[in-house]
C-alpha positions as CSV (number, residue, x, y, z in Angstrom):
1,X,174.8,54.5,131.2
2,X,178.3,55.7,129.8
3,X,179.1,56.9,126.0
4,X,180.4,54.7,123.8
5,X,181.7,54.6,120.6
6,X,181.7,51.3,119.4
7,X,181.1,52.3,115.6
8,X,184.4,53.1,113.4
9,X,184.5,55.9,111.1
10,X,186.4,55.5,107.9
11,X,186.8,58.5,105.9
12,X,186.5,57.9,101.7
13,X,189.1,60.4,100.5
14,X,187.9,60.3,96.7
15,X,186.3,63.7,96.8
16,X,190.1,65.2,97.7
17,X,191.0,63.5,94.9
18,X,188.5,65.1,92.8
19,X,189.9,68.5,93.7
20,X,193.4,67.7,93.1
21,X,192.6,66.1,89.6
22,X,190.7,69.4,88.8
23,X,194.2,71.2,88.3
24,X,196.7,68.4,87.9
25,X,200.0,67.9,90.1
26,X,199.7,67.1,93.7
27,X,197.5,69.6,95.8
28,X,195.8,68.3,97.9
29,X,198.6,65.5,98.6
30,X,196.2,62.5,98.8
31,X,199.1,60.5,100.7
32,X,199.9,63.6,103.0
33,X,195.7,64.0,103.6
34,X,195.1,60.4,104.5
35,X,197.5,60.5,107.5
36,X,196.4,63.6,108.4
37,X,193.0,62.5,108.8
38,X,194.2,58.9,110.2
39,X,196.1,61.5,112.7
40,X,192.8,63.1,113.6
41,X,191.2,60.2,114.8
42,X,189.2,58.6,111.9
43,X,189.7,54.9,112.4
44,X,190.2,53.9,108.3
45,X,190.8,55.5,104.8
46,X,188.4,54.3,102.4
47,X,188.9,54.7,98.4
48,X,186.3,54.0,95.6
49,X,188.4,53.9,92.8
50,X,186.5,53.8,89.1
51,X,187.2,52.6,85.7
52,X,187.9,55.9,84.6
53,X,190.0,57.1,87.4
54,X,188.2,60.2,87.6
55,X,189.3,60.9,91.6
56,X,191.5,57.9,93.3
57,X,193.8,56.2,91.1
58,X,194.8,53.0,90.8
59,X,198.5,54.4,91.4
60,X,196.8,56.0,94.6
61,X,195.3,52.8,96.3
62,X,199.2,51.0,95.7
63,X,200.4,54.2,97.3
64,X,198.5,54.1,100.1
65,X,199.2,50.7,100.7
66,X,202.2,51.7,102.2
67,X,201.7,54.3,104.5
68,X,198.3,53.7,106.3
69,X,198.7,52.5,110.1
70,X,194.6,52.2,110.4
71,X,192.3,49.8,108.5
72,X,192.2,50.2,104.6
73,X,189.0,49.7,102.9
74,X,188.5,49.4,99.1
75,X,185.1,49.9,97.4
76,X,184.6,49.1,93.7
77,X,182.9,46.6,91.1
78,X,184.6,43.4,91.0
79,X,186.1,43.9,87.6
80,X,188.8,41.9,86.7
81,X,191.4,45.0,87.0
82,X,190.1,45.8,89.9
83,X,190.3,42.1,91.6
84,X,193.9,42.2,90.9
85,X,194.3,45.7,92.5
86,X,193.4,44.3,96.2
87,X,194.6,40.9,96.0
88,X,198.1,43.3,95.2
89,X,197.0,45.4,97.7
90,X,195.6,43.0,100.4
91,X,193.6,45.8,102.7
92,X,191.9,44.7,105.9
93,X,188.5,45.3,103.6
94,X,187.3,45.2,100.2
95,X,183.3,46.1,99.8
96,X,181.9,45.4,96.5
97,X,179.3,47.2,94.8
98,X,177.2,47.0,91.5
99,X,177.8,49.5,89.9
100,X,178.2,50.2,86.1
101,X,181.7,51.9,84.9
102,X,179.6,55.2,83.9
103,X,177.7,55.5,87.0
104,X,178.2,59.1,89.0
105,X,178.1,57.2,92.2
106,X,176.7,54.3,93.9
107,X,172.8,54.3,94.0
108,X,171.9,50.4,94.9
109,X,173.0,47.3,96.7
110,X,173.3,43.8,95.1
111,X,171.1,41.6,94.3
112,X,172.5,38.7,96.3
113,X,170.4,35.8,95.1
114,X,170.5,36.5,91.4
115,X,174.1,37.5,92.0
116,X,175.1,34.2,93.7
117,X,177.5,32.9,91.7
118,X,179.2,35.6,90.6
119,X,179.6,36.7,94.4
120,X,180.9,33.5,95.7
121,X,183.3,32.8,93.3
122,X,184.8,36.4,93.7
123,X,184.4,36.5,98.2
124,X,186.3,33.1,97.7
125,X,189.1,35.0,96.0
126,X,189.8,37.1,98.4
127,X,189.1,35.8,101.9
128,X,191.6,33.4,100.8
129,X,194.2,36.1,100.6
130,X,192.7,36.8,104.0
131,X,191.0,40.1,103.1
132,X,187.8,40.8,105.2
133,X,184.3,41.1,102.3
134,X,181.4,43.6,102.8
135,X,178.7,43.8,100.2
136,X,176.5,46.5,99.3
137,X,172.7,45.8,100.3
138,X,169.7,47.7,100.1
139,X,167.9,48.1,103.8
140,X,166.3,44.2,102.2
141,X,166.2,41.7,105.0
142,X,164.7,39.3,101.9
143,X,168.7,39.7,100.6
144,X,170.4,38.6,103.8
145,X,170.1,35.0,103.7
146,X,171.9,34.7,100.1
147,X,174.3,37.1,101.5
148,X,175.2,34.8,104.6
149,X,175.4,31.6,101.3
150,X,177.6,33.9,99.0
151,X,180.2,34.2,102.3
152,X,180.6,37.6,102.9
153,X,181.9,39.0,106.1
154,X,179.7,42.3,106.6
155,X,176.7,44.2,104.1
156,X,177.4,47.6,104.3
157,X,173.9,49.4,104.5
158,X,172.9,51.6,101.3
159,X,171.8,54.8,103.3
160,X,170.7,57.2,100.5
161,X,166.9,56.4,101.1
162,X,167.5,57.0,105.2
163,X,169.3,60.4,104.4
164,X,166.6,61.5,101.7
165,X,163.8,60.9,104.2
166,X,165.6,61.7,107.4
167,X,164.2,64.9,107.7
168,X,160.2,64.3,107.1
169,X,160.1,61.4,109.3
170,X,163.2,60.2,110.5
171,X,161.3,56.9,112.9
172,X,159.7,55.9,109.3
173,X,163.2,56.5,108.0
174,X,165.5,54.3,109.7
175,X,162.9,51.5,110.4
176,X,163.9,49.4,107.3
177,X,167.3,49.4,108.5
178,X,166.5,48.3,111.8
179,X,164.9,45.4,110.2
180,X,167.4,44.5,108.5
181,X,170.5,45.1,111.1
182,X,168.3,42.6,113.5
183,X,168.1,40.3,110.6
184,X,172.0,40.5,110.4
185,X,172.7,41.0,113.3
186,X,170.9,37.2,113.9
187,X,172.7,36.0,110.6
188,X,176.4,36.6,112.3
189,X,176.6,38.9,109.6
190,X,178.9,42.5,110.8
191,X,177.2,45.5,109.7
192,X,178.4,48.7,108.2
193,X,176.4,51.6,106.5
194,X,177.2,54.2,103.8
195,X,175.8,56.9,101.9
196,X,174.4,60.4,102.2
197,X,175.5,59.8,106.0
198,X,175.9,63.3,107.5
199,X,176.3,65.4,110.7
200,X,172.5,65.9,110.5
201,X,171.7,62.6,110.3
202,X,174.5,60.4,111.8
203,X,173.8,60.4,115.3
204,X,170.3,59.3,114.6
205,X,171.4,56.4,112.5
206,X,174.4,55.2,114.8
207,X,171.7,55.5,118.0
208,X,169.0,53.3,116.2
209,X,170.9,50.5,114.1
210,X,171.9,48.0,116.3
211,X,175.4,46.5,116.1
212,X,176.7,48.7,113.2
213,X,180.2,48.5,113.2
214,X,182.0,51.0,111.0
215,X,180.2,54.2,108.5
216,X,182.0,54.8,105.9
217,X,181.7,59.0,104.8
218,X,183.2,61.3,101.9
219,X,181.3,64.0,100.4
220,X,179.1,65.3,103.2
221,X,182.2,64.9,105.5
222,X,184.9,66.7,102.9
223,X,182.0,69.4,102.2
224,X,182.0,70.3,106.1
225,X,185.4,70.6,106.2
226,X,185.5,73.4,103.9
227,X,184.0,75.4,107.0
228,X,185.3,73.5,109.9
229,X,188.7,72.6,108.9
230,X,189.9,68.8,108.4
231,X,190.7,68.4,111.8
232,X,187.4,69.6,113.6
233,X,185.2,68.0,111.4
234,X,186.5,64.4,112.0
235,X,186.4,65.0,115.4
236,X,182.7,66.0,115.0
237,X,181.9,63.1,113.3
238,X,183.1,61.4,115.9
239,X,181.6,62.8,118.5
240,X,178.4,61.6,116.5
241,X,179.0,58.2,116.7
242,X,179.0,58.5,120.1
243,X,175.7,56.8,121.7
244,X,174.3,55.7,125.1
């Protein structure tokens, strides 16, 4: 059997941004950075943008608007402000996670039956502007059902528990999230996966979860290209996703 390399890798930019905040001005040019990286093969640019701003601003997502030529994903809490952002915006994704304004970073998936309501109404806002939803879930088949009701498009796998456990037992790792990506994968419902993902552990996840469509990496990914260059290290990343 060939390779293939039917998952998509979108880079989150947000720790570049985090660097170029540190000092002010415009180094590293977040605009100059993302097409680089789209130029290196990475298949999206994803941004996280907070309440605070404290990486990717909301001037940043506008300006990327503009210049991208691969598929733009948005992460962030539903907040009014930030509602308005990406039906101004319109990217080919918006996932939404729970998070609280103060939080460091994300570190759970919704609770899609208590959070029904609230979901609906706000996937309703934008697949009508034609923007494609993915949630945040826990490796919780229990949370699929409510998430197929609430209308979403894709869950995008919470990974932090995989990556923290990869390397003790990486069978009794990833075994939740095949549970849960048959469950979806039954359900209609596209899968991607985010978190903690690595070059350790990314080959292992993309070989065992079936159908997962699209990983979405920052820190781990930024952090190796301190050593490999930008360049080298998406093309490894890459070259992970690549499975029999």
């Amino acid at each position: 059997m060939g390779i293939i390399n039917q998952t998509k890798l979108s880079v989150n930019i947000n720790k570049l941004a985090t660097i170029r905040n540190a000092r002010g001005g415009n180094n590293p040019d977040i605009l100059l950075m993302a097409k680089k990286i789209e130029s290196y093969g990475a298949h999206g640019i994803t941004v996280h943008p907070r309440p605070d701003q404290r990486h990717i601003r909301f001037s940043d997502v506008y300006a990327l608007k503009d210049i991208l030529s691969t598929e733009f994903n948005i992460e962030g809490y539903p907040s009014e402000d930030f509602i308005q952002m990406v039906l101004d915006v319109k990217p080919a994704q918006v996932t939404l996670v729970p998070d609280p304004p103060d939080v460091l970073t994300s570190n759970a998936g919704w609770d899609t039956i208590a959070n029904a309501e609230f979901l609906t109404a706000v996937i309703q806002t934008f697949k009508s502007k034609g923007i494609r939803t993915s949630i945040f879930l826990n490796p919780d088949p229990s949370m699929l059902e409510s998430a197929v009701k609430v209308g979403c498009d894709r869950i995008e796998l919470y990974t932090e528990a995989f990556a923290s456990a990869y390397h003790n037992n990486a069978h009794h790792a990833i075994a939740p999230y095949i549970e849960t990506a048959k469950k979806a994968n039954e359900l209609s419902l596209g899968i991607n996966a985010g978190h903690d993902l690595d070059l350790h552990n990314l080959h292992f996840f993309a070989s065992h979860v079936p159908g997962l469509l699209e990983v979405s990496i920052g820190h781990a990914l930024i952090c190796d290209a301190l050593e490999y260059g930008m360049s080298n290290t998406v093309k490894l990343y890459l070259n992970a996703l690549k499975v029999q």
